[in-house]
ZADO-1210 file (C-alpha; in nm, 4 decimals, padded with zeros to 6 digits):
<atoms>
<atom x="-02.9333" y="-02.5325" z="00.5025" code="UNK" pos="1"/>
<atom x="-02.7136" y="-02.4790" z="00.1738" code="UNK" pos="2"/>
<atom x="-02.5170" y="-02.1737" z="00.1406" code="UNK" pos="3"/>
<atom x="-02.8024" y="-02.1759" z="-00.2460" code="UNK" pos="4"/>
<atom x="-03.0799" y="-02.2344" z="00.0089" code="UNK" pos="5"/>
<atom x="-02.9832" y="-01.9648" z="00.2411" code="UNK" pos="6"/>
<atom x="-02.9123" y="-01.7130" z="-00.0329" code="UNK" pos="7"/>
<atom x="-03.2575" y="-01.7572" z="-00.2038" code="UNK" pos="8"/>
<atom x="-03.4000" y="-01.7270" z="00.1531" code="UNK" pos="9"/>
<atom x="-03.1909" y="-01.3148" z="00.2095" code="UNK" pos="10"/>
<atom x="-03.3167" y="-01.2385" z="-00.1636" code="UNK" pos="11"/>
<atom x="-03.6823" y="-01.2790" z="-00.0889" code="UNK" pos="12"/>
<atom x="-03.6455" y="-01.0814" z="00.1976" code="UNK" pos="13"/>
<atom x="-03.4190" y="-00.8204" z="00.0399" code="UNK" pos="14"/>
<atom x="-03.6460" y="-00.7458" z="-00.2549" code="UNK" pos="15"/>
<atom x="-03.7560" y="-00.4044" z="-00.2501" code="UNK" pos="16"/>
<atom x="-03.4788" y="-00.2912" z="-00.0707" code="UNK" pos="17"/>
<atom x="-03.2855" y="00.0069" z="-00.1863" code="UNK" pos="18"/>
<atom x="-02.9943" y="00.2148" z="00.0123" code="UNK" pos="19"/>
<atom x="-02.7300" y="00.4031" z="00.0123" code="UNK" pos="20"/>
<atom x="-02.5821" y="00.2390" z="00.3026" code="UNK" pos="21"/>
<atom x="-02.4925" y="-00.1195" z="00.2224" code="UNK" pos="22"/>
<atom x="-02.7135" y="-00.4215" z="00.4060" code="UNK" pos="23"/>
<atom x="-02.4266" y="-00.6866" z="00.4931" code="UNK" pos="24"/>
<atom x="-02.5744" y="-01.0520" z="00.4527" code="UNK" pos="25"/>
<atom x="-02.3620" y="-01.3125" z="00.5801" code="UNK" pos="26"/>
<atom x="-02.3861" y="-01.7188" z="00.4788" code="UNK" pos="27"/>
<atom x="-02.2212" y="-01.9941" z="00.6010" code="UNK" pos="28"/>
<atom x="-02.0704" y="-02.2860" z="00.3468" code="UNK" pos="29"/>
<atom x="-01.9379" y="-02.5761" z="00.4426" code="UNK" pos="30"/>
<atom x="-01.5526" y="-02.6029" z="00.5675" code="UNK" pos="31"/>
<atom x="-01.6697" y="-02.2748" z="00.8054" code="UNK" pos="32"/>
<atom x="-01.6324" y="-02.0898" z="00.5039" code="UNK" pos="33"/>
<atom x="-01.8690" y="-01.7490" z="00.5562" code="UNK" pos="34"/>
<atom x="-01.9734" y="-01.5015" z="00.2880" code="UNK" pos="35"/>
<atom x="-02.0527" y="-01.1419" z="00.3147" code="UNK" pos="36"/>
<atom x="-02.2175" y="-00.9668" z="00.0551" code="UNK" pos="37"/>
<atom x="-02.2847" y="-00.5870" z="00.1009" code="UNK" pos="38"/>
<atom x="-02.6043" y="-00.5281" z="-00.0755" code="UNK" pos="39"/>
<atom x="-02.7434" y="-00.1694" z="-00.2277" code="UNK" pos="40"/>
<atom x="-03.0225" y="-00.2980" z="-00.3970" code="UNK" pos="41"/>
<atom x="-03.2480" y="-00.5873" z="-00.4559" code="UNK" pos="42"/>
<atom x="-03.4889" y="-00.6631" z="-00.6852" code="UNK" pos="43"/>
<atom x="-03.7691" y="-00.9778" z="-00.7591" code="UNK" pos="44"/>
<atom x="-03.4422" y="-01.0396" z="-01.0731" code="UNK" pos="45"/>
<atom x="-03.1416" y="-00.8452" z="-01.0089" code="UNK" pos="46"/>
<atom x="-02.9219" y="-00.7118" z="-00.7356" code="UNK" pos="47"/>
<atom x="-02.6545" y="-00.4837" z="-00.6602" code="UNK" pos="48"/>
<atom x="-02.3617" y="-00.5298" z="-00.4085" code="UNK" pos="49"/>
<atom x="-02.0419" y="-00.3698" z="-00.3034" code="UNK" pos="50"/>
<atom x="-01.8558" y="-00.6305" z="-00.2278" code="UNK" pos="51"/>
<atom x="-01.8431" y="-01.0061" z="-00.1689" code="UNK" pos="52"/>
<atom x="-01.6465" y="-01.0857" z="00.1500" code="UNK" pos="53"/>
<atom x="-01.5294" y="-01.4566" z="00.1889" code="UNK" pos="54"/>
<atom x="-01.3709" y="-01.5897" z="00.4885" code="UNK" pos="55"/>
<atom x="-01.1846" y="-01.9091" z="00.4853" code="UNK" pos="56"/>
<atom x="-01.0305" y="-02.0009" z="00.8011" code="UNK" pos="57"/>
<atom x="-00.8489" y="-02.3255" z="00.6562" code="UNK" pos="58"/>
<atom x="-00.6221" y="-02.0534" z="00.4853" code="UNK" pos="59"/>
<atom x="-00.5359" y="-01.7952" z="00.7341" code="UNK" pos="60"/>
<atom x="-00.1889" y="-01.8994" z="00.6706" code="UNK" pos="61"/>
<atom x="-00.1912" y="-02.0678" z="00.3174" code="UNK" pos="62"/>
<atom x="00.0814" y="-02.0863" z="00.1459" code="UNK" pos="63"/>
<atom x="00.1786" y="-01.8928" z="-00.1759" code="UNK" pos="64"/>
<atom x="00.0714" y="-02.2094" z="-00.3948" code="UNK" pos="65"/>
<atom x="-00.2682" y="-02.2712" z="-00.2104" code="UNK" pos="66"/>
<atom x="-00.3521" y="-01.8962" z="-00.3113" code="UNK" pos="67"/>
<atom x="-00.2134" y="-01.9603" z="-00.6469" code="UNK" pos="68"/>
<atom x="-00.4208" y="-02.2522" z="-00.7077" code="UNK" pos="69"/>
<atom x="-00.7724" y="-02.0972" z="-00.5752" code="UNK" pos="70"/>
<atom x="-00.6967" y="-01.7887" z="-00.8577" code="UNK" pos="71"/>
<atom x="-00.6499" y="-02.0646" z="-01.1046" code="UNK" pos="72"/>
<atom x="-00.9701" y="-02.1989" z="-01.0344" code="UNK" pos="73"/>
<atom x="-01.1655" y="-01.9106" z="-01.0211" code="UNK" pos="74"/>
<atom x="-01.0504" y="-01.7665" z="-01.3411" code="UNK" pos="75"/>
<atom x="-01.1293" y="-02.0926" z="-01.4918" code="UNK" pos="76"/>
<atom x="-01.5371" y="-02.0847" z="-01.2960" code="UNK" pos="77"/>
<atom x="-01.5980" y="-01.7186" z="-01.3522" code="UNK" pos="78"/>
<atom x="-01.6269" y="-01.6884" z="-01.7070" code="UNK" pos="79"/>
<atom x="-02.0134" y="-01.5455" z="-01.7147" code="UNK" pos="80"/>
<atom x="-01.9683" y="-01.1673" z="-01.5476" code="UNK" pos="81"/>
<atom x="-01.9512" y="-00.8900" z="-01.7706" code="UNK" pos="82"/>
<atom x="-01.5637" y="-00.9916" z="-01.8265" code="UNK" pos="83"/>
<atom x="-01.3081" y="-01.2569" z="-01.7246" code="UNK" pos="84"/>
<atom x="-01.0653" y="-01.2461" z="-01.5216" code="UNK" pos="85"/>
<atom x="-00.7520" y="-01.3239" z="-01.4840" code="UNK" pos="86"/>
<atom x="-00.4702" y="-01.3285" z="-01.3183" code="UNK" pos="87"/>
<atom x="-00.2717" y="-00.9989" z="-01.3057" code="UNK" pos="88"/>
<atom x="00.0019" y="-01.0745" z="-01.0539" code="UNK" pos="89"/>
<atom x="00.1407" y="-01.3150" z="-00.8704" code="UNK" pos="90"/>
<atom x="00.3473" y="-01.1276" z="-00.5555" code="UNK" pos="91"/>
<atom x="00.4923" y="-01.4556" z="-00.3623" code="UNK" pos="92"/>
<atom x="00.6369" y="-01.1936" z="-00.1136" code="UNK" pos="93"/>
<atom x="00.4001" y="-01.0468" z="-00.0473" code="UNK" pos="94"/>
<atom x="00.1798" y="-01.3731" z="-00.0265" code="UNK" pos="95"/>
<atom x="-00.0846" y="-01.1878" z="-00.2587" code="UNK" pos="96"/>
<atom x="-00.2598" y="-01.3163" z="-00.6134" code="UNK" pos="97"/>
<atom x="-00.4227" y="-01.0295" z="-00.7656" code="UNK" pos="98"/>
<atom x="-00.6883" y="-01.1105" z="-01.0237" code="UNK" pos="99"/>
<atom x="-00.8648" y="-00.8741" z="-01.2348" code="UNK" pos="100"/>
<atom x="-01.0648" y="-00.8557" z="-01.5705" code="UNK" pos="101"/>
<atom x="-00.8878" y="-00.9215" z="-01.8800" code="UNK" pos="102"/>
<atom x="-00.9239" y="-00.7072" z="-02.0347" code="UNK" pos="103"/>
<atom x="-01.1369" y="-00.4426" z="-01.8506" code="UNK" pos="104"/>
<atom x="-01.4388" y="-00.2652" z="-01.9400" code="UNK" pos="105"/>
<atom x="-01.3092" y="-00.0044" z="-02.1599" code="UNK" pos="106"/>
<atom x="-01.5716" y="00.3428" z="-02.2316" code="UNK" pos="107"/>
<atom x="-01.5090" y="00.6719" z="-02.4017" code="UNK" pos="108"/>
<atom x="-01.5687" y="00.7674" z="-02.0030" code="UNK" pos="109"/>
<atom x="-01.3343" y="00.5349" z="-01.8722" code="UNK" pos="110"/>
<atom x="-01.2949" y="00.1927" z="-01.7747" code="UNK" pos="111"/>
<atom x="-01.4265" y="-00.0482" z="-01.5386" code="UNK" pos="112"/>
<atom x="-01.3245" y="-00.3720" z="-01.3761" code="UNK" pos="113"/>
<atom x="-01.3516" y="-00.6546" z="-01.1203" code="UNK" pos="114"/>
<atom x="-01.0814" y="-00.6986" z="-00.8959" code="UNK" pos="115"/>
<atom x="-01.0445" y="-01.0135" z="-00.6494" code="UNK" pos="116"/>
<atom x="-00.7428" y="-01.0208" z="-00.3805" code="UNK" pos="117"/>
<atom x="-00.6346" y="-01.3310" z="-00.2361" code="UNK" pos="118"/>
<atom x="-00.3628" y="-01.2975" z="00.0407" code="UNK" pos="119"/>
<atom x="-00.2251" y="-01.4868" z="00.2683" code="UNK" pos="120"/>
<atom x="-00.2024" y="-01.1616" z="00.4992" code="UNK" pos="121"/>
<atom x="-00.5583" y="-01.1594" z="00.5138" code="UNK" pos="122"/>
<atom x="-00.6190" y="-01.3855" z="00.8258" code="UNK" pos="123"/>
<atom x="-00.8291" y="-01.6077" z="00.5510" code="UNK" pos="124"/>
<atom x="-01.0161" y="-01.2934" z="00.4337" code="UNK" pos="125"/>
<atom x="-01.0580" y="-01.2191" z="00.0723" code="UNK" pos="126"/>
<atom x="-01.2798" y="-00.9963" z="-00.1804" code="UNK" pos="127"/>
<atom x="-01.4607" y="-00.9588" z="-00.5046" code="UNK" pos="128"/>
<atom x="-01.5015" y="-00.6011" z="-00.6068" code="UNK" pos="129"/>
<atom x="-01.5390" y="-00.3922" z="-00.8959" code="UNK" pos="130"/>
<atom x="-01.3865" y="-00.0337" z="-00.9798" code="UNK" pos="131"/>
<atom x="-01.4456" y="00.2227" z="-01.1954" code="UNK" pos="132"/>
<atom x="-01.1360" y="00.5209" z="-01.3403" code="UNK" pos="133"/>
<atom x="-01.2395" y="00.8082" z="-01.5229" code="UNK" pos="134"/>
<atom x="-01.0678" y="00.9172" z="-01.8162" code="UNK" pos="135"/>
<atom x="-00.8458" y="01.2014" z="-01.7297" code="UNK" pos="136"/>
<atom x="-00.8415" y="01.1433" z="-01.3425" code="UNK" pos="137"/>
<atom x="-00.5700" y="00.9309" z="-01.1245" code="UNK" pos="138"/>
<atom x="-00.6960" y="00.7106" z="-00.9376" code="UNK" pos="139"/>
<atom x="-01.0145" y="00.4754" z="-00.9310" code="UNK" pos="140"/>
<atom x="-01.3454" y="00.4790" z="-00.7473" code="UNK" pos="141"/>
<atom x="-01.5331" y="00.1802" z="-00.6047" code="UNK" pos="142"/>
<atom x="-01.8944" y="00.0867" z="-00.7913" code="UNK" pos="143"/>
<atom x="-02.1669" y="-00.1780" z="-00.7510" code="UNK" pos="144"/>
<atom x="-02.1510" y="-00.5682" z="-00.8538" code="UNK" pos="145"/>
<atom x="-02.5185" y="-00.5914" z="-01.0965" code="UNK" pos="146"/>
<atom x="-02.6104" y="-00.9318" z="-01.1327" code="UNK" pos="147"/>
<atom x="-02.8918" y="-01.1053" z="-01.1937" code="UNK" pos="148"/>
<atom x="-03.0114" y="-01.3419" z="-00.8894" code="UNK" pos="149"/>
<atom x="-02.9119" y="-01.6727" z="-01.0783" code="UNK" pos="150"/>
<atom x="-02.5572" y="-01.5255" z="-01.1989" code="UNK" pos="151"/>
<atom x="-02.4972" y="-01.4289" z="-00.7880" code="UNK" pos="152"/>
<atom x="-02.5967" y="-01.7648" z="-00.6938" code="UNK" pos="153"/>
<atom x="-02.3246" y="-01.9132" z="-00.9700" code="UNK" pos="154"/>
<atom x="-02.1170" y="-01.6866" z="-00.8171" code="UNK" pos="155"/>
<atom x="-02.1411" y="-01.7524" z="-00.4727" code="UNK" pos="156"/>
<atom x="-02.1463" y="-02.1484" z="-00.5721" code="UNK" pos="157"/>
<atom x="-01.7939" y="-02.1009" z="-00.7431" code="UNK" pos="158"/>
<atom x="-01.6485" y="-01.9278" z="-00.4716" code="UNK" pos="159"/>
<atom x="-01.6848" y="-02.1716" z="-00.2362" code="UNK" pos="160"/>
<atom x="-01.6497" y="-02.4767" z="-00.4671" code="UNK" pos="161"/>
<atom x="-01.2968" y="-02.3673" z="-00.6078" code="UNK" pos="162"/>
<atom x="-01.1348" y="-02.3397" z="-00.2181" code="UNK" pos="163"/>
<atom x="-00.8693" y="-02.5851" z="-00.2382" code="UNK" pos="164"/>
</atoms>
C-alpha cells in the first residue's frame, strides 16, 4: 500500500474526530521512511495536526550537504501552504538546516510561521511545525498545521519524494 493509499485510508477513519490530545498516525514510504502526523482534528475536507514527524533511517548520520540538499528541495516542492519557506540557516556545526517561512505570517496580533528542522543529530528524525508569537511577549507558542486533505497529501508526497 502507498504511503497516498494509506493516508486516504487514516482520513476516513479520522473524520469526525476532534481532541485536545493529539491522535499520532504513523505511515510507512518506501526507503523505511515512516511519517507521524499528530492529528487534532479531522474533517470529510480539512484537518488539523501538530506536527509531521519523518523518520529517515538512510540519514541518521548524513552529512551536512545531504541535509543541505533535502532543504533545497523542499523549499523548491512546498510552495502551496499558507507561505514559503525557506531556508533560514545553515549551522554545518551543528549539522542543522533550519527552514522557515519567508516571510512569516505577519498580524496586528503577531506573527505566525512554519518551521522544519533537519539535523543530522536527529538519529534520522526531523519535523514540520508551525508557531505562533504574540506581539509584546518573548517567546513563541506551538499551533496547529490546517490543511485541506489534498494539500496534506501534497505534503506528505513531497516529503518523501525530495529525500535525497
Amino acid at each position: 500500500m502507498t504511503v497516498l493509499n494509506q493516508l486516504n485510508h487514516e482520513l476516513i477513519q479520522l473524520v469526525g474526530f476532534h481532541s485536545a490530545q493529539p491522535r499520532t498516525v504513523t505511515l510507512a514510504a518506501k526507503g523505511k521512511i515512516e511519517l507521524m502526523l499528530d492529528f487534532t482534528s479531522v474533517d470529510t475536507m480539512s484537518c488539523s495536526f501538530q506536527e509531521i514527524r519523518v523518520y529517515v533511517p538512510a540519514l541518521t548520520q548524513a552529512t551536512f550537504d545531504k541535509l543541505k540538499e533535502w532543504g533545497q528541495k523542499l523549499c523548491q516542492r512546498i510552495t502551496y501552504l499558507l507561505e514559503n519557506i525557506g531556508p533560514l540557516e545553515y549551522d554545518e556545526d551543528a549539522g542543522q538546516v533550519l527552514i522557515r517561512s519567508t516571510p512569516p505570517d505577519q498580524k496586528p496580533a503577531g506573527t505566525r510561521f512554519y518551521e522544519v528542522i533537519l539535523s543530522s543529530h536527529a538519529n534520522g528524525n526531523f519535523s514540520l511545525k508551525r508557531f505562533e508569537s504574540q506581539k509584546g511577549q518573548t517567546g513563541r507558542t506551538q499551533v496547529d498545521l490546517q490543511v485541506t486533505h489534498e494539500v496534506l497529501k501534497k505534503l506528505v508526497e513531497d516529503l518523501v519524494n525530495t529525500v535525497p
